[in-house]
PAKOL-386652 format. One line per 3 residues: number of its first residue (from 1); their letters; for each residue x, y, z of N, C-alpha, C, O, CB. Coordinates in Angstrom, 1 decimal, padded with zeros to 4 digits. Glycine has a CB too. Layout:
NUM	a	X Y Z X Y Z X Y Z X Y Z X Y Z  ... .
END
This chain:
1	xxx	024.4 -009.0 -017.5 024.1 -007.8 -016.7 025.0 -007.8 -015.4 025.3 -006.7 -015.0 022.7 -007.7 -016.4  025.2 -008.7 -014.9 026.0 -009.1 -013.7 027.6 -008.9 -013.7 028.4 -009.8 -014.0 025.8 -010.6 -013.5  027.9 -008.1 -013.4 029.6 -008.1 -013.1 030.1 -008.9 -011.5 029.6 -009.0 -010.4 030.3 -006.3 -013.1 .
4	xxx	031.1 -009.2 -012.1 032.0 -010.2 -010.7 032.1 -009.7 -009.7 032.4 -010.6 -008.9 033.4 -010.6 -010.8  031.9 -008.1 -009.0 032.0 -007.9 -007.9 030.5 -007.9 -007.2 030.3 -008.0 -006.0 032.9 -006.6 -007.8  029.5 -007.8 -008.2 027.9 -008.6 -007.6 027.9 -010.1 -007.5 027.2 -010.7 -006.7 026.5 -008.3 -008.7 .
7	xxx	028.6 -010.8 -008.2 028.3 -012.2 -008.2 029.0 -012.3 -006.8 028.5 -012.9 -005.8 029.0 -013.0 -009.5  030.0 -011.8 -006.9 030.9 -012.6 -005.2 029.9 -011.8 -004.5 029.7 -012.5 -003.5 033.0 -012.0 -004.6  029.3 -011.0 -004.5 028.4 -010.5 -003.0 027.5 -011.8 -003.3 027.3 -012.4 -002.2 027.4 -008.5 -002.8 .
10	xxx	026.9 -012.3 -004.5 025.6 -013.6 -004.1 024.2 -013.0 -003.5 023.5 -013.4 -002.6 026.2 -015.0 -002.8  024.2 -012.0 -004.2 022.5 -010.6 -003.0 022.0 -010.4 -004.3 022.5 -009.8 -005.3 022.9 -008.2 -001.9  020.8 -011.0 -004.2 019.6 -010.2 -005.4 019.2 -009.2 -005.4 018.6 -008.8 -006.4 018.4 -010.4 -005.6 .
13	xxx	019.4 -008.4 -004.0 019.0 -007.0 -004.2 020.3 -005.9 -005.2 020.0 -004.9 -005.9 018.7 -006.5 -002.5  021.7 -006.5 -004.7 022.7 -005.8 -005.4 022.7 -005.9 -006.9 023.4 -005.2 -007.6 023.9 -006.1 -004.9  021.8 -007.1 -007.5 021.8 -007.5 -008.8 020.9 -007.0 -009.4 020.9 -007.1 -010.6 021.8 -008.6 -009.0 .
16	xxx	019.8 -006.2 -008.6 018.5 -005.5 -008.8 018.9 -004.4 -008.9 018.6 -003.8 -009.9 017.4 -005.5 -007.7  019.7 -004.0 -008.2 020.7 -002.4 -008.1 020.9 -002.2 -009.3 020.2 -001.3 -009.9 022.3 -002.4 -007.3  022.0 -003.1 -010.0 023.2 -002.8 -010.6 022.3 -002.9 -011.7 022.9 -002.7 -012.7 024.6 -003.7 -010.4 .
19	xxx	020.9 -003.2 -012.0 019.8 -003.0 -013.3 019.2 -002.0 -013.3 018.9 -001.2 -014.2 018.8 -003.9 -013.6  018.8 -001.9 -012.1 017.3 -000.3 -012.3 018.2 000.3 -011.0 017.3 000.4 -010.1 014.6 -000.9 -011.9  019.0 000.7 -010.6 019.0 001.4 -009.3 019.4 003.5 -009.4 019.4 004.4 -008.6 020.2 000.3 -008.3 .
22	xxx	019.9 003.2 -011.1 020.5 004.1 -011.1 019.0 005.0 -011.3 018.0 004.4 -011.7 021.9 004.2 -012.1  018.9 006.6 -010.9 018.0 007.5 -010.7 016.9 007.3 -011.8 015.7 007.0 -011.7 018.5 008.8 -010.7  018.1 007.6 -013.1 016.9 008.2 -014.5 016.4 006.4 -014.9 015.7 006.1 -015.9 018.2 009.3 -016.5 .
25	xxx	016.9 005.7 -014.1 016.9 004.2 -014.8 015.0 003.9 -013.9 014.0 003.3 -014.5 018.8 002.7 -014.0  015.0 004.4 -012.8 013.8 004.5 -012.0 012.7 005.6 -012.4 011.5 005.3 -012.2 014.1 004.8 -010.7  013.1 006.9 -012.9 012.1 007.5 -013.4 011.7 007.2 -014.6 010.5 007.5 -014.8 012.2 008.7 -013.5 .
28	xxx	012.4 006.5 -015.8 012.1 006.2 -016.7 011.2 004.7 -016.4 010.2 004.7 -017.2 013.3 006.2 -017.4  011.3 003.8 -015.7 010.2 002.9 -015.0 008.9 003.3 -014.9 008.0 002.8 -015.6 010.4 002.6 -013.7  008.8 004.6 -013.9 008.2 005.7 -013.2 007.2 006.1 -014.3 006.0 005.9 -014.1 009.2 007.0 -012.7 .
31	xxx	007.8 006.6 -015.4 007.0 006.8 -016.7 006.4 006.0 -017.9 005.7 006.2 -018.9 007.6 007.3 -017.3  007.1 004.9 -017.3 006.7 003.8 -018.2 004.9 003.1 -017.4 003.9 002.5 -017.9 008.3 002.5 -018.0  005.3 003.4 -016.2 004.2 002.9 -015.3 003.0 004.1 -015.3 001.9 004.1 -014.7 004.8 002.6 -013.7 .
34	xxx	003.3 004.9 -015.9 002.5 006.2 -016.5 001.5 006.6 -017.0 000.5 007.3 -016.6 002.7 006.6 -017.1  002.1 005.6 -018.7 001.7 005.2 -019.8 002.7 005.8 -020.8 002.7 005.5 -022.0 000.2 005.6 -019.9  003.7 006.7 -020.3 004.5 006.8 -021.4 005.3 005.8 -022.5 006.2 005.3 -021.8 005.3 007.4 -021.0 .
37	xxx	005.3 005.4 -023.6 006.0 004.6 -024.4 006.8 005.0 -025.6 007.4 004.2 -026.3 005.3 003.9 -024.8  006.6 006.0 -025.8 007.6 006.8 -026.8 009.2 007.3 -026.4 009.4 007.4 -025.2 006.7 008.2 -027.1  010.1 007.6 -027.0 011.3 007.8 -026.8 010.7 009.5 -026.1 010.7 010.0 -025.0 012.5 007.4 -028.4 .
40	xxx	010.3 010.0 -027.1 009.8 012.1 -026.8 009.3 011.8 -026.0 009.8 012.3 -025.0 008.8 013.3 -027.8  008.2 011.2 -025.7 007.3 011.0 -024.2 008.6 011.0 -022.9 008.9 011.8 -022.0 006.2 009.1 -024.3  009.1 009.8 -023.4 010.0 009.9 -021.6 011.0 011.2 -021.7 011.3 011.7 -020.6 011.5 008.2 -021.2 .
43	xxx	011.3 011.8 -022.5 012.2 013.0 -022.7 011.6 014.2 -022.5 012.2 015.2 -021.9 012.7 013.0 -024.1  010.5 014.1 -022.9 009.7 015.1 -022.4 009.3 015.6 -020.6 009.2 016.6 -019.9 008.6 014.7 -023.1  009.1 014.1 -020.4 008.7 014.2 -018.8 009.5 014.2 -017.8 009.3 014.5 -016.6 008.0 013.2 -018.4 .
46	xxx	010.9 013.7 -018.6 012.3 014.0 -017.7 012.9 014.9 -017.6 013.4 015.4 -016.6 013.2 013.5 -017.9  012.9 015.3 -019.1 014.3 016.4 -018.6 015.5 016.0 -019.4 016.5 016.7 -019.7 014.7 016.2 -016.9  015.3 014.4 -019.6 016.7 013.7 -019.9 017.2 013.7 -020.8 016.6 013.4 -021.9 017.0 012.7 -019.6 .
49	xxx	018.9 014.0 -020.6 019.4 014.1 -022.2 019.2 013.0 -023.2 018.9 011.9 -022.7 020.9 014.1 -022.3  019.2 013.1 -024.5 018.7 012.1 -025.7 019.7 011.3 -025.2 019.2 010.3 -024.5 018.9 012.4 -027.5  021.1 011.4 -025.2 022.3 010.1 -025.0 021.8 009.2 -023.6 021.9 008.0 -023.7 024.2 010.8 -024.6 .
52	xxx	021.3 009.8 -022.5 021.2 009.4 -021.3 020.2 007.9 -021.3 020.4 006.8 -021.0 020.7 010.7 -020.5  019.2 008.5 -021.9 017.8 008.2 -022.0 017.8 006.7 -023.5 017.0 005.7 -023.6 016.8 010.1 -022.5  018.6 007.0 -024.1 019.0 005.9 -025.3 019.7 005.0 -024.1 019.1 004.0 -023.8 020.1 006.6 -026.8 .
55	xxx	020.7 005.2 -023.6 021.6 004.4 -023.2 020.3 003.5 -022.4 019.9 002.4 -022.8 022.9 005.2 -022.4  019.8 004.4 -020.9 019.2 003.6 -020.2 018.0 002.3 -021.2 018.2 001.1 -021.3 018.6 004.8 -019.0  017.0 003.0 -021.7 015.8 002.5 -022.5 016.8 000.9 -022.9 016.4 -000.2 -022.4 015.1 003.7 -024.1 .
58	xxx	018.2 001.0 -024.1 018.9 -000.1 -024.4 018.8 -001.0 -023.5 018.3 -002.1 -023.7 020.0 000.1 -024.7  019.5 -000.7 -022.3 019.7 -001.1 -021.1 018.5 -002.5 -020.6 018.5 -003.7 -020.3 019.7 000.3 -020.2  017.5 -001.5 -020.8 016.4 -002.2 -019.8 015.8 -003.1 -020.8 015.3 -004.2 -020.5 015.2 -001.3 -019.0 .
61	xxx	015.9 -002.6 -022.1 015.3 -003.1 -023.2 016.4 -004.4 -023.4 015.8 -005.4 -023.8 015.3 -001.9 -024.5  018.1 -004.7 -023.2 018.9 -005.7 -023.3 018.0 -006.5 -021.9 017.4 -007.6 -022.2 020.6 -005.3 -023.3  018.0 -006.2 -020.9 017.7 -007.0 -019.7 016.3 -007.4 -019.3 016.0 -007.8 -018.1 018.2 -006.3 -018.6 .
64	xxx	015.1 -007.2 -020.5 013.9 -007.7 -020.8 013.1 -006.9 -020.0 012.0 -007.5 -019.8 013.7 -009.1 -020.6  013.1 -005.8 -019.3 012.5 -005.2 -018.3 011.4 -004.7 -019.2 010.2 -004.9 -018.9 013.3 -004.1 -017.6  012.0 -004.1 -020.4 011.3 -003.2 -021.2 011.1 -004.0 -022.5 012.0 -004.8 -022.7 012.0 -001.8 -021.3 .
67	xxx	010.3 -003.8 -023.4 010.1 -004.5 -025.1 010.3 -003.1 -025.8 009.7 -002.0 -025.6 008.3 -005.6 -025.5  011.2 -003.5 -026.9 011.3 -002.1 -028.0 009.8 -002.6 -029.1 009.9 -003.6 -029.8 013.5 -002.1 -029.1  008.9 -002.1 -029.1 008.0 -002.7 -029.9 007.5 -001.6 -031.6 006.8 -000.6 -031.4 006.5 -003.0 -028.6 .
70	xxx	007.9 -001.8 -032.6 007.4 -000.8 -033.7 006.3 -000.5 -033.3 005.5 -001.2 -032.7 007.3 -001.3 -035.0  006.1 001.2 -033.9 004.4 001.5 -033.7 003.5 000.9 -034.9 002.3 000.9 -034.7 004.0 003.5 -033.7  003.8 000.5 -035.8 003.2 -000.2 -036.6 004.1 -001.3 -037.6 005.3 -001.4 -037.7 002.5 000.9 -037.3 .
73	xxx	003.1 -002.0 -038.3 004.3 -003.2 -039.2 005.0 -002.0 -039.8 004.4 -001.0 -039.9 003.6 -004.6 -040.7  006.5 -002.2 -040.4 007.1 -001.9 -040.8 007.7 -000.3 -040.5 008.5 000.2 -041.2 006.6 -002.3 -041.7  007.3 000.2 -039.5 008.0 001.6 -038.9 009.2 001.4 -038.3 009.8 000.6 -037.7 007.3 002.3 -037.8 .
76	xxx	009.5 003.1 -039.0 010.8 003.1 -038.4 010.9 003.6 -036.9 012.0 003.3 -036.3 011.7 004.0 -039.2  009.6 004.3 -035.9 009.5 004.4 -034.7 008.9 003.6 -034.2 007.9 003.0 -034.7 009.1 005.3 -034.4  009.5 003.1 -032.2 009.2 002.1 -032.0 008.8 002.6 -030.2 009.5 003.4 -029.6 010.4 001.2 -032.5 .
79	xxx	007.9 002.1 -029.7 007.4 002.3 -028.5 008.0 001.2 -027.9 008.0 000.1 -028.3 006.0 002.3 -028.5  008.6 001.6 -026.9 008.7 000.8 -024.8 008.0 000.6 -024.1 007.6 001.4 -023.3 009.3 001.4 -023.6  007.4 -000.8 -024.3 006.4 -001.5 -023.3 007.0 -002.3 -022.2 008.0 -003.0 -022.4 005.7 -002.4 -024.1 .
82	xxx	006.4 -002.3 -021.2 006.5 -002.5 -019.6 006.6 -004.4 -020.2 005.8 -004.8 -021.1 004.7 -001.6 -018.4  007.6 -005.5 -019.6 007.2 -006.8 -020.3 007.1 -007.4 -018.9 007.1 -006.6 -017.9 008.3 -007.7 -021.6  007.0 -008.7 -018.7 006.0 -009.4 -017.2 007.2 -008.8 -015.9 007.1 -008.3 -014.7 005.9 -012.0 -017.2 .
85	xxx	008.4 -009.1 -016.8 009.1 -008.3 -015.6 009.3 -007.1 -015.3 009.4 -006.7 -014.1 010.1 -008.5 -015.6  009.3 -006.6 -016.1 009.1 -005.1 -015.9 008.2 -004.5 -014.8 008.5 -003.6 -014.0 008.7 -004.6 -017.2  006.8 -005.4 -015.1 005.7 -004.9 -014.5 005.5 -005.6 -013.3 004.5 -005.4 -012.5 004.6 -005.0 -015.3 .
88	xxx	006.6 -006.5 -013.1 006.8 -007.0 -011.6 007.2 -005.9 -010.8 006.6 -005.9 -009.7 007.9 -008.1 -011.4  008.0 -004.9 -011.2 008.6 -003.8 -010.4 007.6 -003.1 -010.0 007.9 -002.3 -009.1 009.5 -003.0 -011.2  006.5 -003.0 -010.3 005.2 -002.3 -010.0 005.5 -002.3 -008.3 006.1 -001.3 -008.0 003.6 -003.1 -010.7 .
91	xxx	005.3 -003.1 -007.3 004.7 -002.9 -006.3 006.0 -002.2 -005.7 006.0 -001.5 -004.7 003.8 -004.0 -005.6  007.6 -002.7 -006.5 008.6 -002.2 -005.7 008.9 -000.5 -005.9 009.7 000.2 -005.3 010.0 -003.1 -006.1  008.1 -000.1 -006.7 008.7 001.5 -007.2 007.2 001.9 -006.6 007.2 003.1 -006.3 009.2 002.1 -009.2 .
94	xxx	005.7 001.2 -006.3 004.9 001.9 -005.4 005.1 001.7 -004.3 004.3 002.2 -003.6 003.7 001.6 -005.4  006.5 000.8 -003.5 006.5 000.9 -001.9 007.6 002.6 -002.0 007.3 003.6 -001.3 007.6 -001.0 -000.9  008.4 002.6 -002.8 009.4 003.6 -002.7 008.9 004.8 -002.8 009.5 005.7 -002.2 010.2 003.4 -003.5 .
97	xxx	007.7 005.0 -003.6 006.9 006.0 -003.6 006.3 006.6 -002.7 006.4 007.8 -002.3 006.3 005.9 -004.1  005.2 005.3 -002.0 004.7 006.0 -000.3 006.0 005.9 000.7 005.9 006.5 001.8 003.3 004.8 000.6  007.2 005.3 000.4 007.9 005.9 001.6 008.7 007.4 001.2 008.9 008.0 002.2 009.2 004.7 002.0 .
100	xxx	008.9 008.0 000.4 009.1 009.1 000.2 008.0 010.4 000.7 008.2 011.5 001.3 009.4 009.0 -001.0  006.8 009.8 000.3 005.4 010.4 001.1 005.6 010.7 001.8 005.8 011.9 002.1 004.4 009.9 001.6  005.6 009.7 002.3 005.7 009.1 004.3 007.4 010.3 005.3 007.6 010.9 006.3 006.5 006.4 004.2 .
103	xxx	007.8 009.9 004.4 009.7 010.7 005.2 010.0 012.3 004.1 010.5 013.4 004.4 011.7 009.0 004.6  009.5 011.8 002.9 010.2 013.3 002.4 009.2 014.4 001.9 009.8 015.0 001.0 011.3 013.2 001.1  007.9 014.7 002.1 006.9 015.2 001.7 005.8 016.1 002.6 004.6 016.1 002.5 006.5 014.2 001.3 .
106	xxx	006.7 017.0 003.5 005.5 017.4 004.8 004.3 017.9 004.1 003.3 018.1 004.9 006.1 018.7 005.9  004.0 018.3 002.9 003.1 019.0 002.1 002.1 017.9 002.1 001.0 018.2 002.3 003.5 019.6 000.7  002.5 016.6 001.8 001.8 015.7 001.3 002.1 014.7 -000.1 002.8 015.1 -001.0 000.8 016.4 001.3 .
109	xxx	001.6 013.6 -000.3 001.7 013.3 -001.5 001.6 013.6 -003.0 000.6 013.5 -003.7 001.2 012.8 -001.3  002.8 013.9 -003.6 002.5 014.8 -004.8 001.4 014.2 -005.8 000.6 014.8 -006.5 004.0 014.9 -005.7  001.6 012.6 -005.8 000.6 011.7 -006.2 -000.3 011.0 -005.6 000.2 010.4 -004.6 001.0 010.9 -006.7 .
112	xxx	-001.5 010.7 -005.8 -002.2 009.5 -004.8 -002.6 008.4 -006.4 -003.0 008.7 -007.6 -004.1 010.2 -003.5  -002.3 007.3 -005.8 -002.9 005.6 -006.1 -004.0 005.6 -005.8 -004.4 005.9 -004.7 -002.2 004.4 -005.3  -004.9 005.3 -007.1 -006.3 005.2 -006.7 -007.0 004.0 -007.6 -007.0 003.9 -008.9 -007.1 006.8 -006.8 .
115	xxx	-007.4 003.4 -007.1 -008.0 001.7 -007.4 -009.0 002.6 -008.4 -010.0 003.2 -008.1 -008.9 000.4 -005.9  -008.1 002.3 -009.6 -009.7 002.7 -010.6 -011.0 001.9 -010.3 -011.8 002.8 -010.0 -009.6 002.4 -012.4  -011.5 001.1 -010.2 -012.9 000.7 -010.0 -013.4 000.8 -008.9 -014.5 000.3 -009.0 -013.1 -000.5 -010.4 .
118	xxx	-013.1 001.3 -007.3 -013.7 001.8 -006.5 -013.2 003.3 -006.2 -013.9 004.2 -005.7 -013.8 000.9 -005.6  -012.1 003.4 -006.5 -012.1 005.4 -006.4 -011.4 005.4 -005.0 -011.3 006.5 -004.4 -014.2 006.5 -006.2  -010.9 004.1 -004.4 -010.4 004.3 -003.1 -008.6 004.5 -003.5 -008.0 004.1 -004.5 -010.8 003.0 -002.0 .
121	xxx	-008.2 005.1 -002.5 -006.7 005.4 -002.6 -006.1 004.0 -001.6 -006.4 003.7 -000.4 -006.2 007.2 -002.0  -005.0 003.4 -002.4 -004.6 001.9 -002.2 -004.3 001.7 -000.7 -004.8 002.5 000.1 -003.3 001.6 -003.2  -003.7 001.1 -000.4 -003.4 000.6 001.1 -002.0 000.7 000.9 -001.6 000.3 -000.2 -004.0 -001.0 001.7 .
124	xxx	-001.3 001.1 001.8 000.5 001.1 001.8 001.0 -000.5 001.6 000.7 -001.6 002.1 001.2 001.7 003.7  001.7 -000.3 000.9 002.4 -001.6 000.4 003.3 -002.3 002.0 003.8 -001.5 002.7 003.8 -001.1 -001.1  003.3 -003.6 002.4 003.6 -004.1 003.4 004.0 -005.5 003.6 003.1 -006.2 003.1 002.7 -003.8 004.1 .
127	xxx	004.7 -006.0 003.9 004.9 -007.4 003.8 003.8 -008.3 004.9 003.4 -008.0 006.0 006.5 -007.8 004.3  003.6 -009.3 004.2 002.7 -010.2 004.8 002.9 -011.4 005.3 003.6 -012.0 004.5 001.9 -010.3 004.3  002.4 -012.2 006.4 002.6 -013.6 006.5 001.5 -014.3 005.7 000.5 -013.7 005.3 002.6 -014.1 007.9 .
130	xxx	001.7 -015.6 005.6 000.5 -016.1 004.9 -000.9 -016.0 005.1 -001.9 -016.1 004.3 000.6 -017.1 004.8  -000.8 -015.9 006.5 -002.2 -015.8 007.0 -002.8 -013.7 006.9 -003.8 -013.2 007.4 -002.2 -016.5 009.0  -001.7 -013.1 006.1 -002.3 -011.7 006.1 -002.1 -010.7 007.5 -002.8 -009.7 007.7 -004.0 -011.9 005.8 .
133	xxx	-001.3 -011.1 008.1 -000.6 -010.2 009.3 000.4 -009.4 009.0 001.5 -009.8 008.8 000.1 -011.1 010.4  000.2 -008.2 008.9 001.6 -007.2 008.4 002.7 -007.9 009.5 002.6 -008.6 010.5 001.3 -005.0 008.7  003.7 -007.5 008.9 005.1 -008.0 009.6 005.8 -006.9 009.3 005.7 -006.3 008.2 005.9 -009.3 009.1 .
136	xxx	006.8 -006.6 010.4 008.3 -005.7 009.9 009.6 -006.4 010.2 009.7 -007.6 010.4 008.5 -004.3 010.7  010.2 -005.8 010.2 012.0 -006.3 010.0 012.0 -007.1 011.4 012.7 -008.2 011.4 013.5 -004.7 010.0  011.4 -006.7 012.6 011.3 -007.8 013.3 011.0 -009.2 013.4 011.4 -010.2 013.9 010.9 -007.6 013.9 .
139	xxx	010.5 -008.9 013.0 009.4 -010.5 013.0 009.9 -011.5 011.7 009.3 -012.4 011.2 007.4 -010.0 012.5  011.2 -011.0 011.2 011.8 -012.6 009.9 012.9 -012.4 010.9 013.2 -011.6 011.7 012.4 -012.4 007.7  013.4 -013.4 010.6 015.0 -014.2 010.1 015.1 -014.1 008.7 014.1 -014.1 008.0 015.2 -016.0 010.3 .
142	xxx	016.5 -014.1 008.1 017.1 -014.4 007.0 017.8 -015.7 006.9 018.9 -015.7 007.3 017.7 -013.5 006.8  017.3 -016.7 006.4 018.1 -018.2 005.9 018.1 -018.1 004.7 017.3 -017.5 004.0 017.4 -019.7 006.3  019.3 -019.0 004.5 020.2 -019.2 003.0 019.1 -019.7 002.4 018.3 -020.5 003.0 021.8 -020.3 003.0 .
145	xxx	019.0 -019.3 001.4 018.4 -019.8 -000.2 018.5 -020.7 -001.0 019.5 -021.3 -000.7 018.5 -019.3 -001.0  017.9 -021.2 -002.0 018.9 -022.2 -002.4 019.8 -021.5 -003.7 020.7 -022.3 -004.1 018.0 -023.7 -002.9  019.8 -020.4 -004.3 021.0 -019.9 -004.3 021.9 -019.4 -003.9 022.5 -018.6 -004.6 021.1 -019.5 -004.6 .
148	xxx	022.5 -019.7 -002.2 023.0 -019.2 -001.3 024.5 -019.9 -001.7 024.6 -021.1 -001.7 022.2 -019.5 000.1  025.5 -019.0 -002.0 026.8 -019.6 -002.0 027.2 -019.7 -000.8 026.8 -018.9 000.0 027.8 -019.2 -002.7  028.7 -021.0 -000.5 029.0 -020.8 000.6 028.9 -019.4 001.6 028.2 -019.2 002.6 030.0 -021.2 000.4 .
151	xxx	029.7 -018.6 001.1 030.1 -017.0 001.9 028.8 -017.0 002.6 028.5 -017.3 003.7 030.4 -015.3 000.8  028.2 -016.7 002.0 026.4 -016.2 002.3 025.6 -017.2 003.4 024.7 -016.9 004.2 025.2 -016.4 000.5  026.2 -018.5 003.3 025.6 -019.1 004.2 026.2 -019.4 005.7 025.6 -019.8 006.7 025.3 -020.0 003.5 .
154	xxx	027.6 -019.1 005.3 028.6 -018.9 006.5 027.8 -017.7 007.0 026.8 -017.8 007.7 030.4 -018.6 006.1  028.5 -016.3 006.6 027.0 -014.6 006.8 026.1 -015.2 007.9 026.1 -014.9 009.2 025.6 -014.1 005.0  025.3 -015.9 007.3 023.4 -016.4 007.6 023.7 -017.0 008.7 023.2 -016.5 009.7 022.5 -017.6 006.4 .
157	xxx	024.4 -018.0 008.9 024.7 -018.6 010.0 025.3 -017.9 011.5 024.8 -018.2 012.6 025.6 -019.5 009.6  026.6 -016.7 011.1 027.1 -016.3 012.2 026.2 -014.9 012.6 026.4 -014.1 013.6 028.8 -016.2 012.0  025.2 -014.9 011.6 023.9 -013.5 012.2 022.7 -014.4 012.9 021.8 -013.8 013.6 022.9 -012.5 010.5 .
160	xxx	022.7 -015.8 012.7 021.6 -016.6 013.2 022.4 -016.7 015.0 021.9 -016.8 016.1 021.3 -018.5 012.0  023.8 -016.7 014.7 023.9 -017.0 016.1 024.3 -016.3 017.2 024.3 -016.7 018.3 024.5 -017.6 016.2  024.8 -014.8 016.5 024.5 -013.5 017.3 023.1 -012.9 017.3 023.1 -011.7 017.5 025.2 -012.4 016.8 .
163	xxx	022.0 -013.4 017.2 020.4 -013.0 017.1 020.4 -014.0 018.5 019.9 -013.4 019.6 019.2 -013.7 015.4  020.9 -015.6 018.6 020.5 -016.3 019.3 021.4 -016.2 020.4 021.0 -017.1 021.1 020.2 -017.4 018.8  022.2 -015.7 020.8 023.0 -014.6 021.7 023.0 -014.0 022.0 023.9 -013.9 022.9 023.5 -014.1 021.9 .
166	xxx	022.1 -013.0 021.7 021.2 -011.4 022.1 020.3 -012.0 022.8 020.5 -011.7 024.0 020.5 -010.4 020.7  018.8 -013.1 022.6 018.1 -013.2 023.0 018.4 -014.1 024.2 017.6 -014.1 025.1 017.5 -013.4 022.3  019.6 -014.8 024.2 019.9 -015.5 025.9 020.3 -014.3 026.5 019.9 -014.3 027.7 021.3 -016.9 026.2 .
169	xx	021.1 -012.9 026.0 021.9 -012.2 027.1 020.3 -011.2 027.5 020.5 -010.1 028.0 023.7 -011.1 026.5  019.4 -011.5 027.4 018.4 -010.2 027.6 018.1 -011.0 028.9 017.2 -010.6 029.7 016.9 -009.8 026.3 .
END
């Protein structure tokens, strides 16, 4: 799935990109997280051309996101099930959702999230410290990983020391 001009960047998020980032590659997620599993089901709810919609489903279906599963032994039709990874993407396509709410929606939410077993509408997705303190982009640092290639850790280093340069010149 990885081509050489993501590998030299060494960013999981660009490798996350370069799998689900394209549009119909996210609504088709979108529908999957639905309950849609049929090839007509996502075609129906999209819009999207048959070629489009084959290509992407392969796609996600080569990169384990998705399982091609027969509707029964021996059929020739076959349902798209959400597989552990797939359904990891859950909280990243519900943060992207309330931020569109949130910035592109003055009407309001076209959808609300609602905890089936108490009927409440969910809490905004947020990063947390361990002890359960929301945090924002302030409050980390970024340090090298241990898949951090050199480049990335050279990066990491000369942003650790314009952060710590900013805070002596204040």
């Amino acid at each position: 799935m990885k081509n050489s001009y993501l590998d030299d960047m060494n960013c999981s998020l660009a490798n996350a990109l370069e799998l689900i980032g394209e549009r119909w590659t996210l609504l088709i997620l979108r529908e999957a997280f639905y309950g849609s599993c049929r090839f007509e089901d996502f075609q129906q709810h999209l819009g999207i051309a048959r070629n489009i919609l084959t290509a992407r489903l392969s796609k996600l279906c080569d990169s384990g996101v998705l399982q091609r599963v027969p509707v029964k032994e021996g059929a020739k039709r076959h349902e798209y099930r959400l597989t552990p990874m797939g359904r990891d993407l859950f909280p990243a396509l519900i943060a992207l959702n309330q931020w569109g709410d949130r910035w592109l929606h003055d009407a309001g939410a076209p959808v609300q999230f609602v905890e089936h077993a108490t009927g409440q509408e969910i809490s905004a997705v947020s990063i947390q410290a361990e002890d359960g303190r929301k945090l924002d982009a302030r409050d980390l640092i970024i340090l090298p990983g241990p898949g951090a290639n050199t480049k990335t850790k050279v990066r990491l280093r000369l942003l650790q020391l314009a952060w710590e340069k900013h805070n002596r010149d204040k």
